[in-house]
Rosetta silent file (secondary structure, phi, psi, omega in degrees, C-alpha in Angstrom):
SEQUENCE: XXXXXXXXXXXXXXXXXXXXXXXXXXXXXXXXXXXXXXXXXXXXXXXXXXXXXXXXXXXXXXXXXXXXXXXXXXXXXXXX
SCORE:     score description
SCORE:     0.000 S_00000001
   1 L     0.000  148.173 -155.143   15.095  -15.234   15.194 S_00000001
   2 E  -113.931   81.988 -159.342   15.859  -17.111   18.207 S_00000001
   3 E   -60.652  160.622  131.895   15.089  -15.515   21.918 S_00000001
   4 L  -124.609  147.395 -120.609   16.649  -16.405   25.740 S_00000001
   5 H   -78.689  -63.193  171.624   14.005  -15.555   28.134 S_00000001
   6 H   -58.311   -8.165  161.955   16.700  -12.476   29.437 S_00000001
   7 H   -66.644  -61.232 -172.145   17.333  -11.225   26.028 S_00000001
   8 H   -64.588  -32.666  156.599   13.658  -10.886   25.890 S_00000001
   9 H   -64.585   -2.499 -163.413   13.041   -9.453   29.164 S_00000001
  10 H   -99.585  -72.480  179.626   15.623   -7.069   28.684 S_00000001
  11 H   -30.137  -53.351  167.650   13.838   -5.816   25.020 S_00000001
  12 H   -31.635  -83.736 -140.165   10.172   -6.051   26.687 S_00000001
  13 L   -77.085   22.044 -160.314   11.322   -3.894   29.613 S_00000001
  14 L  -119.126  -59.098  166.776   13.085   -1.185   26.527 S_00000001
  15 L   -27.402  -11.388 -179.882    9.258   -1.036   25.817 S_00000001
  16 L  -127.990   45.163  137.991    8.470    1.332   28.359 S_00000001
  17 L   -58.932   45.867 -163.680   10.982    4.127   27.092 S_00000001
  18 L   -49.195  -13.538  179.198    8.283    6.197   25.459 S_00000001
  19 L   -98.383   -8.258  167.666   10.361    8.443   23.778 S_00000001
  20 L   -97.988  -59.569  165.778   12.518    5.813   21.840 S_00000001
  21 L   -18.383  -62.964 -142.448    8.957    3.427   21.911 S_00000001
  22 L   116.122  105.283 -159.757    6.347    4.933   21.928 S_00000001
  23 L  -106.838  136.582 -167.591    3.508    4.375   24.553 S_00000001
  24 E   -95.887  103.723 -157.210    3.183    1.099   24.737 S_00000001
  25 E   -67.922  -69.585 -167.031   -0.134   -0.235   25.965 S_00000001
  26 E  -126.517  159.296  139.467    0.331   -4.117   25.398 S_00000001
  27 E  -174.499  175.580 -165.530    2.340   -6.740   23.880 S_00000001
  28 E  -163.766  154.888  168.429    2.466  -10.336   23.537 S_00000001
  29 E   171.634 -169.500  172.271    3.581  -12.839   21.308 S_00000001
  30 E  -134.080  131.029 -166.105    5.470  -16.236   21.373 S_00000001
  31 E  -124.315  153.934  160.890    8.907  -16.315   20.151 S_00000001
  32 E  -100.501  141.629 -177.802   11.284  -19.473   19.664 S_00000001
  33 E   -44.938  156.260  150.166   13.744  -20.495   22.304 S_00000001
  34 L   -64.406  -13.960 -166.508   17.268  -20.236   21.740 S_00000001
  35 L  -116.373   19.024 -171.116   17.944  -23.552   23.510 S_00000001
  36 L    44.361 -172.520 -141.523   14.988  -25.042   21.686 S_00000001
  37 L    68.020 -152.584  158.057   12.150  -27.387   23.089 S_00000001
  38 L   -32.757  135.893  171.564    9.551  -24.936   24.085 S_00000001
  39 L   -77.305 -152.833 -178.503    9.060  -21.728   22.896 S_00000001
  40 E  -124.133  131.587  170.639    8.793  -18.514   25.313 S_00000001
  41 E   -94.486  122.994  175.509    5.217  -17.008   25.457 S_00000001
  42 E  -120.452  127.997  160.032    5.322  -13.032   26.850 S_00000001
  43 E  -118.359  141.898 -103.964    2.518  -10.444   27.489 S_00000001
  44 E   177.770  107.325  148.866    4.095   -6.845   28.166 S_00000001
  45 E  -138.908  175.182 -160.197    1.994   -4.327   30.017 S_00000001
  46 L   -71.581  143.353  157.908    3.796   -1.002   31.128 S_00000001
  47 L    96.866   -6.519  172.418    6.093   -1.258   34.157 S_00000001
  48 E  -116.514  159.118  148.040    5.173   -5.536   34.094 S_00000001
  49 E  -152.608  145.369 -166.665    6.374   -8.186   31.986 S_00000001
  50 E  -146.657  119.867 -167.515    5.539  -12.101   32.230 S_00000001
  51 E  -105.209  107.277  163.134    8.010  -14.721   30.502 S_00000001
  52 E  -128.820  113.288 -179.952    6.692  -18.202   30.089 S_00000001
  53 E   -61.862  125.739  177.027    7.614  -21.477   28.385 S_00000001
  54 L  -129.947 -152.497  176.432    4.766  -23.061   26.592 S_00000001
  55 L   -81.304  138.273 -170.159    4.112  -24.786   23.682 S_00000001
  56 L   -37.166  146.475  164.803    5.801  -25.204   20.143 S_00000001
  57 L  -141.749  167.980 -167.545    3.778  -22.659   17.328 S_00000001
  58 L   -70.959  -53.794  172.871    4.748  -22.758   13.276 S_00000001
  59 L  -106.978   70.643 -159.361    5.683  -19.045   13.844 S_00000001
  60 L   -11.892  150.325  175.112    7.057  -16.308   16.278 S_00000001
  61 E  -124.034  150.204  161.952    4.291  -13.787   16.697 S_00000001
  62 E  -167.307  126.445 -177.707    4.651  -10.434   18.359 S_00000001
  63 E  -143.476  133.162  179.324    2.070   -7.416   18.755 S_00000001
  64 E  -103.131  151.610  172.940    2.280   -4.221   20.115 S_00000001
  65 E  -139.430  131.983  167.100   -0.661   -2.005   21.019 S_00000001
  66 E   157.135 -163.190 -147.617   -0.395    1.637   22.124 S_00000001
  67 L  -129.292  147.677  156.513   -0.182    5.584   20.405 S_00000001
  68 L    70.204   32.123  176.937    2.986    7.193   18.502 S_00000001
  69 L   -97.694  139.005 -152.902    4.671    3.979   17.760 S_00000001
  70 L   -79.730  107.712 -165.404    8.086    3.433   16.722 S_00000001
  71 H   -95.250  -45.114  168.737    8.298    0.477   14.492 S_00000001
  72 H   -40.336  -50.528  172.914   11.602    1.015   13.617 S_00000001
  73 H   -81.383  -64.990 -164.441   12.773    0.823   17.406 S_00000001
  74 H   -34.208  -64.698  157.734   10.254   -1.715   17.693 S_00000001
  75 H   -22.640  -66.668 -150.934   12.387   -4.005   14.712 S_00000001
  76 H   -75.597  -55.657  153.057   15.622   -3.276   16.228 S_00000001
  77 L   -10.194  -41.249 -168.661   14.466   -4.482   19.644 S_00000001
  78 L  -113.575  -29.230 -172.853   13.396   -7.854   18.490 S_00000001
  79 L   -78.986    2.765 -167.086   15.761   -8.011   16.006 S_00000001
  80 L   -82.067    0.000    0.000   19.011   -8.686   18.393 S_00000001
């Protein structure tokens, strides 16, 4: 799946809903752009979130850390 930086900030910042979420400690990953070149690298803590283009990786990544979490809304988040 293919990100734009506000798609992603908009999901990230869905992360701190705890009762659709979960609470959500961390999260991070690298995703590929939508408009390709660089991907977008993100770390997620609650109430921050920092979007950055970096470097190409084989695979999107994405990991959440925190208690009670919703993997399902986690999926559907990421999944748009």
């Amino acid at each position: 799946h293919k990100f734009t930086e506000d798609g992603l900030r908009a999901s990230l910042a869905s992360l701190d809903d705890p009762n659709t979420c979960g609470m959500i400690l961390r999260a991070k990953g690298i995703v590929e752009a939508e408009d390709g070149g660089e991907w977008i690298h993100f770390d997620y803590i609650p109430g921050e979130v920092d979007v950055r283009r970096g470097p190409a990786d084989v695979i999107g990544r994405l990991c959440v850390i925190g208690t009670e979490i919703n993997q399902d809304a986690i999926k559907t988040l990421f999944a748009k």
